[in-house]
C-alpha positions as CSV (number, residue, x, y, z in Angstrom):
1,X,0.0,0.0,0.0
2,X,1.9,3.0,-1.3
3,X,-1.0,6.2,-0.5
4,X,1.7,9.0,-2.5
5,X,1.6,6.4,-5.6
6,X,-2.6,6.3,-4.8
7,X,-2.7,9.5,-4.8
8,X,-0.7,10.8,-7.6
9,X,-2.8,8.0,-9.8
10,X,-6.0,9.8,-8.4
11,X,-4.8,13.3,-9.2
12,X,-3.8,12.5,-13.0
13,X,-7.5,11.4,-13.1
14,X,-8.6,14.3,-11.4
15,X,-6.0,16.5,-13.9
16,X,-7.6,14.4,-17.0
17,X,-11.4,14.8,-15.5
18,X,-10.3,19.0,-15.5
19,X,-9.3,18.6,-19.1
20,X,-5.7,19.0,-18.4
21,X,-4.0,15.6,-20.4
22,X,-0.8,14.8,-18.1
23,X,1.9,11.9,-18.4
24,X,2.5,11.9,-14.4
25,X,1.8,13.9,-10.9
26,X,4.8,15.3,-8.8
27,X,3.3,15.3,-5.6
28,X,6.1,17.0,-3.0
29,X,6.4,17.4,0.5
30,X,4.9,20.6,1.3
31,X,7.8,22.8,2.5
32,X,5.3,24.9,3.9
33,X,3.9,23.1,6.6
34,X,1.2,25.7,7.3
35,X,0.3,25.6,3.8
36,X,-0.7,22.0,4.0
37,X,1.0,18.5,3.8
38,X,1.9,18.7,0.1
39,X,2.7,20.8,-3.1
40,X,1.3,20.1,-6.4
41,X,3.8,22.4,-9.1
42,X,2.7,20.5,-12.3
43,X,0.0,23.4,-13.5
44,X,3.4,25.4,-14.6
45,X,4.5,23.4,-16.9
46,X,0.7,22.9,-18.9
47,X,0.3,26.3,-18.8
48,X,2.6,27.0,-21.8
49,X,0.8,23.7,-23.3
50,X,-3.1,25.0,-22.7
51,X,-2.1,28.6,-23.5
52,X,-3.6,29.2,-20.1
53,X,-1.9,31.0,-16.9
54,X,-0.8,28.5,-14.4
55,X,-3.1,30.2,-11.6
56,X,-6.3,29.3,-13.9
57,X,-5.4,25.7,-14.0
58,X,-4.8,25.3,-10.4
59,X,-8.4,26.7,-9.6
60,X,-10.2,24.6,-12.3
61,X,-8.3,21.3,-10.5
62,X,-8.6,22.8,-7.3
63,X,-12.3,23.3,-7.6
64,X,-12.4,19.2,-8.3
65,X,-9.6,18.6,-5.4
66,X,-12.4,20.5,-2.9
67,X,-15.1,17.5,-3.5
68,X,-12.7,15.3,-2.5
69,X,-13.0,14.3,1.1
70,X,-9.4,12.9,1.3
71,X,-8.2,16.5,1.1
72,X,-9.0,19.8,3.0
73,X,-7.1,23.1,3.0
74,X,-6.4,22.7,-0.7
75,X,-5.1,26.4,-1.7
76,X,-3.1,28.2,-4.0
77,X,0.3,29.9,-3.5
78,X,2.5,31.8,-5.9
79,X,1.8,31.7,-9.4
80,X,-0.1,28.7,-9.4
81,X,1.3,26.0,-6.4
82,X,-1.4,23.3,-5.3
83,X,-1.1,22.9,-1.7
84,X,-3.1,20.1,0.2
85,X,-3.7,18.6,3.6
86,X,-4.4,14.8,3.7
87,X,-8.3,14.8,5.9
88,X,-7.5,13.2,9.4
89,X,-10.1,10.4,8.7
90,X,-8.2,9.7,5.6
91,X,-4.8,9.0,7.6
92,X,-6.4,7.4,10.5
93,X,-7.6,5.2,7.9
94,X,-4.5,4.3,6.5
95,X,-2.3,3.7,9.3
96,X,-5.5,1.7,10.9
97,X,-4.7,-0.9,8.1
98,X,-1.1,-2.1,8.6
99,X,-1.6,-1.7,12.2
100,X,-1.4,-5.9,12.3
101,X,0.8,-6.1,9.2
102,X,3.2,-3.2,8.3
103,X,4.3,-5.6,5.7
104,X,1.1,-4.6,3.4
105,X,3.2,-1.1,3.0
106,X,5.5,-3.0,1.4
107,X,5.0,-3.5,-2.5
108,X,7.1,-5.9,-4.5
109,X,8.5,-3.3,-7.7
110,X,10.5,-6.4,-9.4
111,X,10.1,-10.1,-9.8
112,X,13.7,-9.8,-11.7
113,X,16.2,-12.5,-10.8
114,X,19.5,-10.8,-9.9
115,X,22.8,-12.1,-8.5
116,X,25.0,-9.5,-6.2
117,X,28.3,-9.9,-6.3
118,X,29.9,-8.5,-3.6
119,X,32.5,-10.6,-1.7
120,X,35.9,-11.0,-3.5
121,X,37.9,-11.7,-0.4
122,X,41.3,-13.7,-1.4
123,X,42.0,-16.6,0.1
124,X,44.7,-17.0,2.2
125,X,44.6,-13.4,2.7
126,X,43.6,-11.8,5.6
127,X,40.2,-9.9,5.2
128,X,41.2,-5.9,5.6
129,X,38.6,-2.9,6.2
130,X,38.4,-2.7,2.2
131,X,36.0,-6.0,2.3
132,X,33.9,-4.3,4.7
133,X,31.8,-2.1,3.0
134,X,31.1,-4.4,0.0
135,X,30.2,-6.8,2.6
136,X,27.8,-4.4,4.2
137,X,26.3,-2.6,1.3
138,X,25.8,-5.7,-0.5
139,X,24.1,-7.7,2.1
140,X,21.7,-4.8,2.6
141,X,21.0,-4.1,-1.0
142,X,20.3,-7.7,-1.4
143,X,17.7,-8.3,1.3
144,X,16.4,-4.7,0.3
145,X,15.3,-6.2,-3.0
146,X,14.3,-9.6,-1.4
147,X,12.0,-7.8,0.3
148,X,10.3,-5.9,-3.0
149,X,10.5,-8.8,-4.3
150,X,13.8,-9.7,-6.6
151,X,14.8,-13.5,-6.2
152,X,18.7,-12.6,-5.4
153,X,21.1,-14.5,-5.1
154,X,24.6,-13.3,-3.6
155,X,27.4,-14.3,-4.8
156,X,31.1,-14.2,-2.6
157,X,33.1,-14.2,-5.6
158,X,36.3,-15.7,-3.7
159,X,39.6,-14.3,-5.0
160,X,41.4,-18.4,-5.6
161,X,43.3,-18.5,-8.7
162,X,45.8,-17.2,-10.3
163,X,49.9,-16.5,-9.3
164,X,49.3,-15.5,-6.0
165,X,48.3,-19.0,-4.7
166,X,51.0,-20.4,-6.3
167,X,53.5,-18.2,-4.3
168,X,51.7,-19.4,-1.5
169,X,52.5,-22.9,-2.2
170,X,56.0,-22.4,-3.2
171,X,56.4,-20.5,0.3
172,X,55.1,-24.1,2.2
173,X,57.1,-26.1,0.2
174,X,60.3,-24.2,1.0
175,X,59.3,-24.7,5.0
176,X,58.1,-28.2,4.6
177,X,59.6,-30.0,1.6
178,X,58.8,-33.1,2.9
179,X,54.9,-32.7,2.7
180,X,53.4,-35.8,0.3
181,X,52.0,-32.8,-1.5
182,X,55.2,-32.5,-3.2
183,X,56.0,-36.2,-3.5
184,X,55.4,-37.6,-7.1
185,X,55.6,-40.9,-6.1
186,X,53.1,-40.6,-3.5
187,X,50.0,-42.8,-4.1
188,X,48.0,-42.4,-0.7
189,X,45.4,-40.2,0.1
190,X,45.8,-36.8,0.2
191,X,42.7,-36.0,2.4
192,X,44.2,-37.9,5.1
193,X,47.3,-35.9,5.5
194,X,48.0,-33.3,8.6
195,X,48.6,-30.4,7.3
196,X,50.5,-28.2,9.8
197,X,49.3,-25.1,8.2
198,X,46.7,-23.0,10.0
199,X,44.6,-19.9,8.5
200,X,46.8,-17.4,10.8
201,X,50.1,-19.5,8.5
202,X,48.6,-18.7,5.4
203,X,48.2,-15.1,6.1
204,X,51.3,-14.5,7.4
205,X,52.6,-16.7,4.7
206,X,50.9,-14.9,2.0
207,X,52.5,-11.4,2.4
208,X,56.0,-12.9,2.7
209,X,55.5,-15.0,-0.4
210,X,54.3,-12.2,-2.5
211,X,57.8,-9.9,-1.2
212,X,59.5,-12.6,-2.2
213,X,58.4,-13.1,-5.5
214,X,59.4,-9.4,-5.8
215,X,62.6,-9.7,-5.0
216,X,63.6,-12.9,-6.0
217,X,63.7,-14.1,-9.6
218,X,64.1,-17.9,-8.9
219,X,61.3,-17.9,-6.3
220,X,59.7,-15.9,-9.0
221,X,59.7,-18.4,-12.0
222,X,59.1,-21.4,-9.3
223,X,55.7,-19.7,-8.1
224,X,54.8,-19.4,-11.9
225,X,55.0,-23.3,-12.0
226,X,53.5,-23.9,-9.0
227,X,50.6,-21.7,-10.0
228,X,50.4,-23.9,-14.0
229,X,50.5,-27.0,-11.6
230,X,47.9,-26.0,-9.4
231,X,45.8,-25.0,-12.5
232,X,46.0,-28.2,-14.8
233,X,45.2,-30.1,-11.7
234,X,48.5,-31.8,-11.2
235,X,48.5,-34.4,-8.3
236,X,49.4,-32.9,-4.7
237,X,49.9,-29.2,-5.6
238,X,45.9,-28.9,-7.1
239,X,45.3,-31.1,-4.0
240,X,47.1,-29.1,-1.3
241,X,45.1,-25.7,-3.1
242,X,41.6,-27.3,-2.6
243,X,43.0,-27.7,1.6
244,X,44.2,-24.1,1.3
245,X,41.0,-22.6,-0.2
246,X,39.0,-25.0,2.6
247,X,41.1,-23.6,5.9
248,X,40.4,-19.9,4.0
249,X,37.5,-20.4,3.4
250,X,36.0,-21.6,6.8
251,X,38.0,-18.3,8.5
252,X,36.2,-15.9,5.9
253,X,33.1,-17.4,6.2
254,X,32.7,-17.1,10.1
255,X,34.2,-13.3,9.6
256,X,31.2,-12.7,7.2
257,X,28.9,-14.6,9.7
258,X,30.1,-12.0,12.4
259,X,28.7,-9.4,10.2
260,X,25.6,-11.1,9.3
261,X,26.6,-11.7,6.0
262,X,25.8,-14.6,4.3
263,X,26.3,-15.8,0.6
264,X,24.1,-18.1,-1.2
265,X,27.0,-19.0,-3.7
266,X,30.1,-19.7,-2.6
267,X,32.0,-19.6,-6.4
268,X,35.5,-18.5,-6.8
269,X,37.0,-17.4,-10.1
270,X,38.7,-21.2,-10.2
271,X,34.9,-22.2,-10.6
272,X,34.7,-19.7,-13.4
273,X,38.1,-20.4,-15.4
274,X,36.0,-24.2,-15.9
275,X,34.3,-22.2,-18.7
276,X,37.1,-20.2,-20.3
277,X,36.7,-23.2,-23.3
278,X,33.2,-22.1,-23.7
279,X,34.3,-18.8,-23.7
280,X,37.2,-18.9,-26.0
281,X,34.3,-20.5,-28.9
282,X,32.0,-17.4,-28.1
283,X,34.9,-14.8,-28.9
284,X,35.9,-16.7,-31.8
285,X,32.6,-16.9,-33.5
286,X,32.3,-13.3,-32.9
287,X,36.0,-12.6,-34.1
288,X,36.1,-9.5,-31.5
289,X,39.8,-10.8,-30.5
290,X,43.2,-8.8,-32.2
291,X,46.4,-9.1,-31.3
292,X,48.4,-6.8,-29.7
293,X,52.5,-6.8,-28.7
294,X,52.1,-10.1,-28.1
295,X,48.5,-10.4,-26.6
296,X,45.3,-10.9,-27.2
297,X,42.7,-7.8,-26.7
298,X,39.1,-7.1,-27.3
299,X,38.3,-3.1,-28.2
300,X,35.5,-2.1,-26.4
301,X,36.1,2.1,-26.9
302,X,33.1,3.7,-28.2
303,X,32.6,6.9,-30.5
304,X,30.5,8.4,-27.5
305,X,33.6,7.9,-25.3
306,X,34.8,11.3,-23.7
307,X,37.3,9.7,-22.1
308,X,40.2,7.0,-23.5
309,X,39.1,3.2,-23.0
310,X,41.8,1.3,-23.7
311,X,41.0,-2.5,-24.6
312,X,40.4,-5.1,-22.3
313,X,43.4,-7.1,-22.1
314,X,42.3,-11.0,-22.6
315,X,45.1,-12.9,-23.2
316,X,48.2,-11.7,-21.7
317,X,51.5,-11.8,-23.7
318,X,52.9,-15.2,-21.9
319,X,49.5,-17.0,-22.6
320,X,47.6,-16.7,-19.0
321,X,44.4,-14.9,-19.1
322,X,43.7,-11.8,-17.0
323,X,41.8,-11.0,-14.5
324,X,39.3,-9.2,-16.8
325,X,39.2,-12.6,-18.5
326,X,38.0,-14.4,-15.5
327,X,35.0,-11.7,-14.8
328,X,34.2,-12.6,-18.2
329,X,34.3,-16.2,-17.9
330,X,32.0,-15.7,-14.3
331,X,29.2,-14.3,-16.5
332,X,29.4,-17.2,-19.1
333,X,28.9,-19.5,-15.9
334,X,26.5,-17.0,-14.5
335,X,24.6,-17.2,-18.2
336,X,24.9,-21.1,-18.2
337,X,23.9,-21.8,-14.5
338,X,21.1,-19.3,-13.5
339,X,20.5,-17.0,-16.5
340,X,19.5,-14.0,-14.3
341,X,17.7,-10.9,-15.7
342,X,20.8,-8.5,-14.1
343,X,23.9,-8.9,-12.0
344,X,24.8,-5.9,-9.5
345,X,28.7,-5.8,-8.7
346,X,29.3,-4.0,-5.1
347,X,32.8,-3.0,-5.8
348,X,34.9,0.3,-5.0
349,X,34.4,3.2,-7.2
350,X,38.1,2.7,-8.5
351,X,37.1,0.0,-10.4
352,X,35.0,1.4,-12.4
353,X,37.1,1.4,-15.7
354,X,37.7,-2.5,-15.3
355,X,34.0,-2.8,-15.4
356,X,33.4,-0.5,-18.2
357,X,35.6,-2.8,-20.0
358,X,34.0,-6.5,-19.3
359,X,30.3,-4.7,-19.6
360,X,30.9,-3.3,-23.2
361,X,33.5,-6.5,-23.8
362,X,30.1,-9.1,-22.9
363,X,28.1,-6.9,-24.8
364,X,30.2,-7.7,-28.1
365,X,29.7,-11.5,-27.4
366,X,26.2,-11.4,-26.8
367,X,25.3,-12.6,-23.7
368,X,24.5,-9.5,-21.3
369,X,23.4,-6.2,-22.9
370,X,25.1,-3.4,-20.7
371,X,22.6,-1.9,-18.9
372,X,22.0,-5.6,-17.0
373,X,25.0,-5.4,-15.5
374,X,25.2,-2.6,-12.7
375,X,28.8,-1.4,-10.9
376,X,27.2,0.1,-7.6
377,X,30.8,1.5,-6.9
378,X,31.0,2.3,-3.5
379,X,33.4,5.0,-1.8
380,X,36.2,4.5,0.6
381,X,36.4,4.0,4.4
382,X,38.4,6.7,5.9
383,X,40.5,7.7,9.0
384,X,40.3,11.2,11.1
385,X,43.2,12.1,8.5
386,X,41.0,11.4,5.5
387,X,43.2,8.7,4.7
388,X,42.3,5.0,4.1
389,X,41.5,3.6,7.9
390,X,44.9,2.1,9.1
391,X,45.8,0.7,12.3
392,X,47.8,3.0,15.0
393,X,51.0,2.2,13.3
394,X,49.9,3.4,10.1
395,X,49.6,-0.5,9.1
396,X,46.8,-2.2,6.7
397,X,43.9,-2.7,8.9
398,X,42.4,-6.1,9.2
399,X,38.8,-6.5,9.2
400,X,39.8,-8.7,12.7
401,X,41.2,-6.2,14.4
402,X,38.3,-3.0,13.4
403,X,36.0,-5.7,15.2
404,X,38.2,-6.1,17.6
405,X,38.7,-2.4,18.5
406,X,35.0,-1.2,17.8
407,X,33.7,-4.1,20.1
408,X,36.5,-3.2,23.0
409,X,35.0,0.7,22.2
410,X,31.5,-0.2,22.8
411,X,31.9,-2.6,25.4
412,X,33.1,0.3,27.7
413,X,30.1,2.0,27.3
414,X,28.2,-1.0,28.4
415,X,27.8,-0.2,32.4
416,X,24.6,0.1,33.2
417,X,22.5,-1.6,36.5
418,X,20.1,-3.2,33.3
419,X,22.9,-5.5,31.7
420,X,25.1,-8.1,34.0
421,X,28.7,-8.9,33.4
422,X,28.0,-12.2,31.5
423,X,25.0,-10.8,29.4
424,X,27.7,-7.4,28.3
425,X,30.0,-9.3,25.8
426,X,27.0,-10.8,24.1
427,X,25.7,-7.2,23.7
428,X,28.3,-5.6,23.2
429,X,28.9,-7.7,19.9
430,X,25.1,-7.0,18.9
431,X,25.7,-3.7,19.4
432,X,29.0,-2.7,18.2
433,X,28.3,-4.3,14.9
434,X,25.1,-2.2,14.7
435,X,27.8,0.8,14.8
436,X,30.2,-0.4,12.4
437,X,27.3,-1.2,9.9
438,X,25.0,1.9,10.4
439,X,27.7,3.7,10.3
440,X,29.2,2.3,7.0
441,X,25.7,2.6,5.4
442,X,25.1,6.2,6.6
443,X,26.4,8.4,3.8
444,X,25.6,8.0,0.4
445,X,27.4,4.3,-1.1
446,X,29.5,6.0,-3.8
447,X,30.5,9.2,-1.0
448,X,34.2,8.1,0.9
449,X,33.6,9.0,4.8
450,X,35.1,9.1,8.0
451,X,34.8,6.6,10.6
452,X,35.0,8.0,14.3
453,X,34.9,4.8,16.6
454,X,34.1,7.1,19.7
455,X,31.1,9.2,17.7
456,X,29.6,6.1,15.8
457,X,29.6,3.6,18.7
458,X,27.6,6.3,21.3
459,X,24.5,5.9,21.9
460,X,23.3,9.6,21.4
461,X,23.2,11.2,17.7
462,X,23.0,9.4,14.3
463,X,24.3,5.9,14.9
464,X,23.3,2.3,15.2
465,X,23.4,2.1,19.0
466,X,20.8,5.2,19.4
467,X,18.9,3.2,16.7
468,X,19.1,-0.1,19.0
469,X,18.4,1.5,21.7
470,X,15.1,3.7,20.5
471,X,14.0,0.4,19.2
472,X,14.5,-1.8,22.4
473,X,12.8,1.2,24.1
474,X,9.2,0.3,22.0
475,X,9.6,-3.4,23.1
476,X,9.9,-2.2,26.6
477,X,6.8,0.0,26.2
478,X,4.9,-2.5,24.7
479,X,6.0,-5.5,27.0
480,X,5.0,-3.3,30.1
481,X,1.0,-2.7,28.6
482,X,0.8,-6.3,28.1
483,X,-3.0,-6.5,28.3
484,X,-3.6,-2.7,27.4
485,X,-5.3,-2.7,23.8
486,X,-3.3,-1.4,21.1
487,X,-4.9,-2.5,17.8
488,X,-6.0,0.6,16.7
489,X,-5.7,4.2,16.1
490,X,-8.4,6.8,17.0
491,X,-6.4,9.4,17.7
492,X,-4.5,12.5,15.8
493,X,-2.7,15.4,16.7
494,X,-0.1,17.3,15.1
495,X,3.2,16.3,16.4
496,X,1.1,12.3,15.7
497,X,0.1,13.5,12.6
498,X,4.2,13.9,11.5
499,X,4.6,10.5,12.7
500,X,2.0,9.3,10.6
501,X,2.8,10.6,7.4
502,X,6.3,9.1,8.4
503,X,5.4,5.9,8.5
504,X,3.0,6.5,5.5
505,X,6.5,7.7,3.4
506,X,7.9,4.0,4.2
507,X,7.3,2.5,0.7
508,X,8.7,5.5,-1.4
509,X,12.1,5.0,0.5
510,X,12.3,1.7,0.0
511,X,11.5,2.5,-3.8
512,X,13.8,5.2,-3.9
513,X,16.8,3.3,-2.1
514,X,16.3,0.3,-4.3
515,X,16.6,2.7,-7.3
516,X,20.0,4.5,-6.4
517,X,21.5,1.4,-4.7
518,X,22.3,3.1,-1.5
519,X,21.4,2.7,2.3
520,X,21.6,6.0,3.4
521,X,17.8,7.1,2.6
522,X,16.8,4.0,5.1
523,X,19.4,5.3,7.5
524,X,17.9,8.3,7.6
525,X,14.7,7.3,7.9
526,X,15.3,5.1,10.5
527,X,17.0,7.8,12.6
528,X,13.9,10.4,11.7
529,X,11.4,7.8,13.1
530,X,13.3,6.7,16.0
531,X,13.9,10.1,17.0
532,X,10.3,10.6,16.2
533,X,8.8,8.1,18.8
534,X,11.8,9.5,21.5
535,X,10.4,13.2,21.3
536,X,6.8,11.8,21.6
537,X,8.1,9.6,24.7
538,X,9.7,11.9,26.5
539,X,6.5,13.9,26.5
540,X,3.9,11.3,27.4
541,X,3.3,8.8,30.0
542,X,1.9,6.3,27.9
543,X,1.0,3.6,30.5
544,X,-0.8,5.7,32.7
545,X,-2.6,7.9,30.3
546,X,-6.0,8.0,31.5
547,X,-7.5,8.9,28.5
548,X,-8.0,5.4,26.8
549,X,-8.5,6.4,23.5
550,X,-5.0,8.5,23.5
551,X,-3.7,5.2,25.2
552,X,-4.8,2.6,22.8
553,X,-3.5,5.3,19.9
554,X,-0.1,6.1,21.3
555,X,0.4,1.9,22.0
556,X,-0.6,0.9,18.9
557,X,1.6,3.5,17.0
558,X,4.4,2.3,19.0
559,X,3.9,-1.0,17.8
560,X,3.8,0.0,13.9
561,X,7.1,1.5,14.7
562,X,8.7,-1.3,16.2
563,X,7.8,-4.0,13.5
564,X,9.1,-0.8,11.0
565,X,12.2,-0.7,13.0
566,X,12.7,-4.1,13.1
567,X,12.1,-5.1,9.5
568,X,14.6,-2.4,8.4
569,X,17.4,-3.0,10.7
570,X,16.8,-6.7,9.5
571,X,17.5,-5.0,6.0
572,X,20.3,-3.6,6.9
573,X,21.3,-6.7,8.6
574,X,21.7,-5.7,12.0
575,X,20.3,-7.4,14.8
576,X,18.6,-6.1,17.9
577,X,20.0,-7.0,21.1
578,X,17.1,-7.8,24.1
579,X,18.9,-5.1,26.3
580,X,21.7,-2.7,26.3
């Protein structure tokens, strides 16, 4: 139930019924409050259509607008602005039917099936602050359109082929050389090996491999082996990678779990690279490959261009295929497997090139048109200094350790006489990832921003903990009037009337945050009504009103709000603690 949508479809028929022939209504929020609820502006622009002043076609719609008992104080401002006021009865009315179900505000806009990819952690790498906003805006955009009705599937993408894997292995075979892994002869079974590598090995290994390589020319050409072992399957070193990507694996997934991420599809590019064959027949029967010093390239710069796009590099000049290459061959297994309608890549706005190239490059083969394929390029995470977030030392921050230190942060804070020793750490997780996401999803996805542990984890201002806590503060009320009705409202004042017409506005910012692919709109509207209900709180003693029809209207509005709270931080993928 969307009553702005309603209402814009009755006013065209109201615009048509004056004789006035118009494509769609702009119904605004009145900036004038005293003027009415909302601003009508369209009678400027048929004025130069109808030959008529603007002021003449506001009264002839206005004079229809007047029988309408859904409106009152329908006036004219300026040269020709349509204000109205929605009746009382008429938003009584409304809110009285999703008093039970707030759900039935929420209209599906899309039965599209879409994969979001927005994982790419490496394996054997440790997870850093970079992986966290892809994880956050991705897992939120995808229950967003779960929930208006896409059938999504997120995708993690994993980051397990290609040379860096292969210095990985070259690194544990210099420590143990004695592994069966690296035993040609050896004809047992590799799954029964003990491998005496852990996840924390691997990514302190991985680092040191990769300086290595740099360094070293000899451990340099042995990774590139290692790596063309691992991928034509060769006995122990494609075995000891699939125990590699498992340890990984298991460590990223129970990071991701910690932020309430989860993945439907667990692919890697190694899944991908099985379709490179299928691929290479595609580019051949549309003879889109040249060559080029050496390698292979498809051209994908177009006349409209106002910038230089070079070609996507597919075959490099020593025969491997790049990492454009793989994307490509992940949406010829996308194609083949699931064949969905669009795929949305939550990726940092710096990659944005690399995707103009494999969108135009997939165009040329014929499998995705471009605008299917949507880069929702996010900005960066940033320090007090502006500066990517690092730890004290000016070192790459894990994702790990940001837990870590936002947990220890908000765990501080936790000292009140409602929350016990052993019940704080359990909290204090809740909540502190409620700050770190809320936070993250606050400004605009493509906007970089600053990330002040002490401001986002406190529970006053625009964060996730003031959110949590407004939010636990309806349960309370409505856990304490156990037995008090609170079904329906009968009741309307101004400061309720805002409220309403909050909650009212639900659907058009779920529309409108769907639309953009950003958070930032439910943020804020989460914060307004939060802050809402706390103003109305502090002013009213709800449970011992004796006016029961006030009562019943002020408990039943608080429990709109907290199943509207709830099923947006559950959007946003945050979950509500029972106290804090």
């Amino acid at each position: 139930m969307n009553i702005i949508k309603d209402i814009n479809k009755e006013l065209k028929e109201i615009f048509d019924k004056a004789g006035y022939k118009i494509e769609d209504i702009e119904l605004k929020p009145s900036q004038r409050k005293d003027l009415g609820d909302f601003q009508i502006n369209d009678c400027m622009k048929l004025a130069s259509v109808y030959h008529k002043s603007p002021i003449q076609i506001a009264n002839d719609i206005k004079e229809l607008l007047d029988k309408d008992n859904k409106f009152t104080n329908v006036n004219i401002a300026g040269p020709g602005f349509i204000n109205i006021t929605l009746s009382d009865n008429y938003i009584i009315e409304s809110i009285n039917s999703i008093v039970a179900d707030t759900d039935k505000l929420i209209e599906p806009v899309s039965d599209k099936t879409v994969i979001v990819d927005y994982g790419g952690a490496n394996v054997a790498k440790a997870l850093h602050v970079g992986h966290l906003r892809s994880a956050n805006i991705g897992e939120a955009i995808k229950r967003l359109a779960q929930k208006l009705g896409y059938k999504v599937v997120g995708d993690a993408h994993l980051g397990d082929y290609g040379r860096p894997l292969g210095f990985v292995e070259t690194e544990i075979k210099r420590r143990y050389p004695d592994l069966p892994f690296f035993d040609e002869n050896f004809d047992g079974n590799y799954d029964d090996i003990e491998l005496p590598i852990t996840n924390e090995d691997l990514e302190e290994i991985y680092p040191i491999a990769s300086a290595k390589a740099k360094e070293d020319e000899d451990y340099l050409e042995e990774g590139r082996v290692i790596t063309n072992k691992i991928q034509h399957h060769e006995k122990g070193y494609y075995d000891l990678w699939k125990r590699i990507v498992d340890i990984s694996k298991a460590d990223i997934k129970k990071c991701y779990d910690d932020l309430n991420v989860n993945f439907e599809l667990w692919n890697g590019e190694s899944d991908a690279v099985e379709y490179f064959d299928q691929l290479e027949e595609i580019t051949k029967e549309k003879g889109v490959v040249r060559e080029s010093e050496g390698a292979q390239v498809i051209d994908v710069a177009e006349e409209t261009d106002k910038i230089d796009i070079p070609p996507l590099l597919y075959i490099k000049s020593n025969g491997s295929i790049s990492y454009a290459t793989t994307d490509l061959c992940t949406l010829v297994q996308r194609k083949e497997e699931i064949n969905p309608d669009e795929v949305w890549y939550v990726v940092d706005h710096r990659q944005s090139l690399h995707f103009t190239q494999v969108f135009r490059a997939i165009e040329k083969l014929g499998l995705f048109k471009q605008d299917q394929l949507i880069h929702v390029g996010y900005g960066t995470m940033n320090g007090k200094d502006g500066k990517p977030y690092k730890t004290r030392d000016g070192g790459i921050m894990t994702l790990k350790a940001l837990l870590d230190e936002v947990y220890e942060s908000t765990l501080n804070r936790i000292n009140n006489d409602k929350v016990t020793k052993e019940e704080a750490p359990e909290i204090a997780k809740k909540v502190s990832i409620a700050a770190l996401k809320f936070a993250d999803l606050l400004p605009s996805v493509e906007t970089d921003y600053i990330f002040d542990i002490e401001k986002f984890t406190d529970i006053e201002g625009k964060t996730g903990p003031y959110v949590l806590y407004s939010t636990i503060r309806m349960k309370s009320l409505l856990k304490n009037a156990q037995g008090m009705e609170n079904d329906e409202i009968s009741y309307i004042d101004e400061e309720l009337k805002d409220m309403y017409l909050s909650i009212l506005d639900l659907p058009n910012v779920l529309e409108k945050a769907i639309k953009v692919k950003s958070l930032n709109d439910i943020t804020d509207y989460l914060y307004l009504i939060t802050s809402q209900f706390n103003t109305f709180y502090a002013k009213n003693k709800v449970l011992t009103e004796e006016d029961i029809q006030k009562r019943t209207t002020w408990l039943a509005l608080t429990k709109v709000l907290l199943s509207i709270s709830n099923t947006l931080l559950d959007i946003l993928s945050i979950e509500v603690p029972e106290k804090m």
